[in-house]
Structure formats: C-alpha cells, structure tokens
MARRO-805770 format. One record per residue (C-alpha): chain; residue in three letters; residue number from 1; x, y, z. Coordinates in Angstrom, 3 decimals. Layout:
MARRO-805770
+-------+-----+-----+----------+----------+----------+
| chain | res |   n |       xx |       yy |       zz |
+-------+-----+-----+----------+----------+----------+
|     A | ALA | NUM |        X |        Y |        Z |
...
+-------+-----+-----+----------+----------+----------+
This chain:
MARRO-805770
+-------+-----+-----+----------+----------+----------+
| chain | res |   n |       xx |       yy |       zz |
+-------+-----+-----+----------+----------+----------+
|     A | UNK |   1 |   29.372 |  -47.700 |  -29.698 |
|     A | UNK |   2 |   32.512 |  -46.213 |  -28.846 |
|     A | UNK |   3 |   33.676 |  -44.583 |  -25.795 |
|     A | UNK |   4 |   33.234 |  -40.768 |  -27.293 |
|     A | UNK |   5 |   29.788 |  -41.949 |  -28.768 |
|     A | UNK |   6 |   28.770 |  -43.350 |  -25.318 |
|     A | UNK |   7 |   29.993 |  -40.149 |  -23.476 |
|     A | UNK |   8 |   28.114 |  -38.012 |  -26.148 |
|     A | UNK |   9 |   24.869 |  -39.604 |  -25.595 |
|     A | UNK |  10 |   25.261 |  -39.810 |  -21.513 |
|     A | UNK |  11 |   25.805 |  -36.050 |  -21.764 |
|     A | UNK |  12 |   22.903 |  -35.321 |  -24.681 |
|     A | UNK |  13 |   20.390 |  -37.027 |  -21.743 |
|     A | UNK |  14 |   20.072 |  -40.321 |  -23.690 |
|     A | UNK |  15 |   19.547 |  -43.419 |  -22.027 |
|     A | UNK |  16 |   22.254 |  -46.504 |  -23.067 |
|     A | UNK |  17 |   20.691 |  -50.057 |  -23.099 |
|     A | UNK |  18 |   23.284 |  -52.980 |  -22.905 |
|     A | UNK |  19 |   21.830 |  -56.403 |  -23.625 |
|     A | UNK |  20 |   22.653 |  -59.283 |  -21.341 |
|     A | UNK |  21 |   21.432 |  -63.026 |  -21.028 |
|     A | UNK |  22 |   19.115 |  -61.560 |  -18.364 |
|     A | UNK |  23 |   17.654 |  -58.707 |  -21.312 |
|     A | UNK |  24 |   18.212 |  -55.263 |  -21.606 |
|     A | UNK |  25 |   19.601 |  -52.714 |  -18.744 |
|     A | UNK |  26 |   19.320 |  -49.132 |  -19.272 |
|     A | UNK |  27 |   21.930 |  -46.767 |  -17.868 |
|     A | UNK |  28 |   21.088 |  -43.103 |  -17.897 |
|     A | UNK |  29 |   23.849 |  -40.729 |  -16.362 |
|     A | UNK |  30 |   21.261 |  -40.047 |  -13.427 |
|     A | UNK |  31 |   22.129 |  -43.703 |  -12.489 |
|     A | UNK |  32 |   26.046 |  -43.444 |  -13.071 |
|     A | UNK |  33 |   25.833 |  -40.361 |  -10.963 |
|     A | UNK |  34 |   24.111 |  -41.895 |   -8.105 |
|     A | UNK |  35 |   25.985 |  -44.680 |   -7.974 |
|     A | UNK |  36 |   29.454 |  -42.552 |   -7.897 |
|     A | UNK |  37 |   27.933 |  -40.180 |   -5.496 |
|     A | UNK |  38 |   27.703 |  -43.163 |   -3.067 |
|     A | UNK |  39 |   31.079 |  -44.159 |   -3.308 |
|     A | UNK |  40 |   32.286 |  -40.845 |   -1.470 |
|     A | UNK |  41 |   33.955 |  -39.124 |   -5.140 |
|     A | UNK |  42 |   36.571 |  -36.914 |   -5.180 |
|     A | UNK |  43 |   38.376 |  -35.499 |   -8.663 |
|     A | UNK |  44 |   41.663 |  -36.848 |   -9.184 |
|     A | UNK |  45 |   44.198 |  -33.613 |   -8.413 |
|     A | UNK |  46 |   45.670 |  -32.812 |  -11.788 |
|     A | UNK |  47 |   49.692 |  -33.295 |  -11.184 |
|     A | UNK |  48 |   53.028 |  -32.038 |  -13.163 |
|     A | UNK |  49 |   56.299 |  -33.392 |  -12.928 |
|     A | UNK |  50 |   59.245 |  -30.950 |  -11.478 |
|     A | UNK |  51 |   62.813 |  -31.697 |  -12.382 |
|     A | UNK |  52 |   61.668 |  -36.204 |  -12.163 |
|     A | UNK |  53 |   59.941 |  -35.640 |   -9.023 |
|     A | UNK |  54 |   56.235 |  -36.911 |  -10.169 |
|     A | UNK |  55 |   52.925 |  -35.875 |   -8.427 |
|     A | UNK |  56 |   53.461 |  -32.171 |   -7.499 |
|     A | UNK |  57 |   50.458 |  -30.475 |   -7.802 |
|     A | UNK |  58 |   49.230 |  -28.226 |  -10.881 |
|     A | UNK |  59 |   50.028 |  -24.469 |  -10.071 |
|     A | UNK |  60 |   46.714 |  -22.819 |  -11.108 |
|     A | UNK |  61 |   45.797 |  -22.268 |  -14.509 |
|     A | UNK |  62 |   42.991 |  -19.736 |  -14.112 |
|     A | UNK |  63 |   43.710 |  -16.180 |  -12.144 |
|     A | UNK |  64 |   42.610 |  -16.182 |   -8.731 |
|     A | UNK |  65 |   39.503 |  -13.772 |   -7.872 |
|     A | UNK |  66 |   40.677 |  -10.310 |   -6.177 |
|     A | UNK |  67 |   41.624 |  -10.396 |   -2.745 |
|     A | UNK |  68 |   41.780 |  -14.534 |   -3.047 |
|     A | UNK |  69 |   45.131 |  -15.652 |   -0.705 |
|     A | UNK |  70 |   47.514 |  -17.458 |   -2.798 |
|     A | UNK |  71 |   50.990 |  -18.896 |   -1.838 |
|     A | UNK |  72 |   53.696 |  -19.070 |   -4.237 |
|     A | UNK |  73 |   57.160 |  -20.671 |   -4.776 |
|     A | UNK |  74 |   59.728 |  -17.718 |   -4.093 |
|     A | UNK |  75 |   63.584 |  -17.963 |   -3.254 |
|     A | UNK |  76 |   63.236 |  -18.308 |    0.104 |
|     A | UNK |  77 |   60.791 |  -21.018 |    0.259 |
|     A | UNK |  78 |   56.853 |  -20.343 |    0.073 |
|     A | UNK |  79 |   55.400 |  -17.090 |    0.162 |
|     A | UNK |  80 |   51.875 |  -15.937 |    1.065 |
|     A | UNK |  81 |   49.684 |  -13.062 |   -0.974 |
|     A | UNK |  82 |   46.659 |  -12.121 |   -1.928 |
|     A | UNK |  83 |   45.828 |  -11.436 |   -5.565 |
|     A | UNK |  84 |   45.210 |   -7.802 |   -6.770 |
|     A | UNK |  85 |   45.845 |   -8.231 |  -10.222 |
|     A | UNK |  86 |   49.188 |   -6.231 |  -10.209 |
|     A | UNK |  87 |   52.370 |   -6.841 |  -12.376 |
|     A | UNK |  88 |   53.715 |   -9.126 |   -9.287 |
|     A | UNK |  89 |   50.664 |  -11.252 |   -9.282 |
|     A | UNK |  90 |   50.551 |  -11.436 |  -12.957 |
|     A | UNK |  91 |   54.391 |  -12.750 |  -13.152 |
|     A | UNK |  92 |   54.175 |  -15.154 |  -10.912 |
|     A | UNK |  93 |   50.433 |  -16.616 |  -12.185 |
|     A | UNK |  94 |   51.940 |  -16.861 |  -16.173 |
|     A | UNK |  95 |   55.353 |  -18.400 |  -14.509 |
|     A | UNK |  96 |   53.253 |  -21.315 |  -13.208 |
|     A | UNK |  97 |   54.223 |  -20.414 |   -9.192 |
|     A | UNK |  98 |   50.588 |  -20.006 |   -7.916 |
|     A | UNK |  99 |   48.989 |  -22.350 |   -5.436 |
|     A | UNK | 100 |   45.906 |  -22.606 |   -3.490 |
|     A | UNK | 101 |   47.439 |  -24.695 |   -0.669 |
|     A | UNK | 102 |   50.726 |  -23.474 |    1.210 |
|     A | UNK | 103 |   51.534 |  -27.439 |    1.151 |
|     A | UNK | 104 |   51.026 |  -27.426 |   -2.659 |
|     A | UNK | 105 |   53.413 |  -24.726 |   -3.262 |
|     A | UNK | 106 |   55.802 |  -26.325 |   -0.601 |
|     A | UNK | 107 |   55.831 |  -29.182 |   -2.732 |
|     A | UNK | 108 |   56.806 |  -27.362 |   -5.743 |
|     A | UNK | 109 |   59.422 |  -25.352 |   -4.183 |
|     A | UNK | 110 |   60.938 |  -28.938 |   -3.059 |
|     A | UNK | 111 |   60.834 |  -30.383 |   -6.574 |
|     A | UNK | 112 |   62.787 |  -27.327 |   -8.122 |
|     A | UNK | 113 |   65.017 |  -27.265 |   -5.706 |
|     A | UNK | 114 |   65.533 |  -30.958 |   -4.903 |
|     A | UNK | 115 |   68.329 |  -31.459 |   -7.581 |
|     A | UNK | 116 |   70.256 |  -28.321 |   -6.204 |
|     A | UNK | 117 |   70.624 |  -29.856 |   -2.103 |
|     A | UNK | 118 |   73.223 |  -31.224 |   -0.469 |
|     A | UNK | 119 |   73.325 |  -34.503 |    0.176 |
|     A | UNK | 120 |   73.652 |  -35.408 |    4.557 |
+-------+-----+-----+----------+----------+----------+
C-alpha cells in the first residue's frame, strides 16, 4: 500500500493488518490516536520565512471572528485591534500582518525589519 492508500483507509474507518514473524497486527486509527494522545501532541506551528530569517510564524489565513483581538505588524512595531471587518482590518488580514499572539507578530515585525538595523 502506499502512504495516500494507507491514509485513505485510516480515514474511511478501515482497519490495516501488517504481517510479522509473530502474525498479523491490526492498526485502526482509534489505536494511532490513542497512542499519540499519550505522548502529550501538539500540531507543529505552520512557519514562513521573512527576508532569510526562518521560523516566523504564519500570519493568519482565515479572518478573525468579530470583536476577536488581533495584533499586527505596523511601522512602529506591533499594534493591538480587534477585528470589525472594516477596510483597515481587511488590508492588513489580505497583506499577511495578522497575528493571534503579540509575540508572533513581534517576530514578524523583527524579520522585516532585521535587514534594515544598524549594526552595534
């Protein structure tokens, strides 16, 4: 099987049997879950890369809900909001400035502006 097909079948319910000297183990996703869930998971933040600095977090890519507080890279550093759905918000969500996190947005603001400091 490949990896897709495997994936496919985990999500369609099905049960994958791998044979072994010691006979067949079944794996259902109910197991892989349980086993994950007892390692303490955690998704992997989703990252870009700002002028070679590597790691800065994603800016969101869905609109916040009304009245959410955001923080966003502006030109004096990091600013705080709360979304509304006006023309402001709407700029700076579709120019990729929006963060959840004031350190997320901090980090962005660093990365654009990194190449631009002077050097002590």
């Amino acid at each position: 099987m490949t990896r897709e097909e495997i994936k496919s079948a985990l999500i369609a319910g099905e049960t994958i049997v791998i044979s072994t000297v010691d006979g067949d183990n079944e794996y259902s996703i109910n197991w892989i879950a349980d086993v994950v869930i007892n390692r303490d998971p955690k998704i992997k933040p989703r990252t870009i890369t700002v002028n070679g600095v590597e790691g800065i977090p994603l800016p969101l890519q869905v609109e916040p809900k009304i009245h959410d507080t955001y923080w966003f890279v502006c030109a004096s550093g990091v600013c705080k909001d709360s979304w509304n759905e006006w023309p402001t918000d709407k700029n700076r969500f579709n120019n990729g400035a929006i963060h959840l996190t004031q350190e997320a947005a901090q980090a962005h603001y660093d990365a654009l502006w990194a190449p631009s400091r002077l050097v002590k």
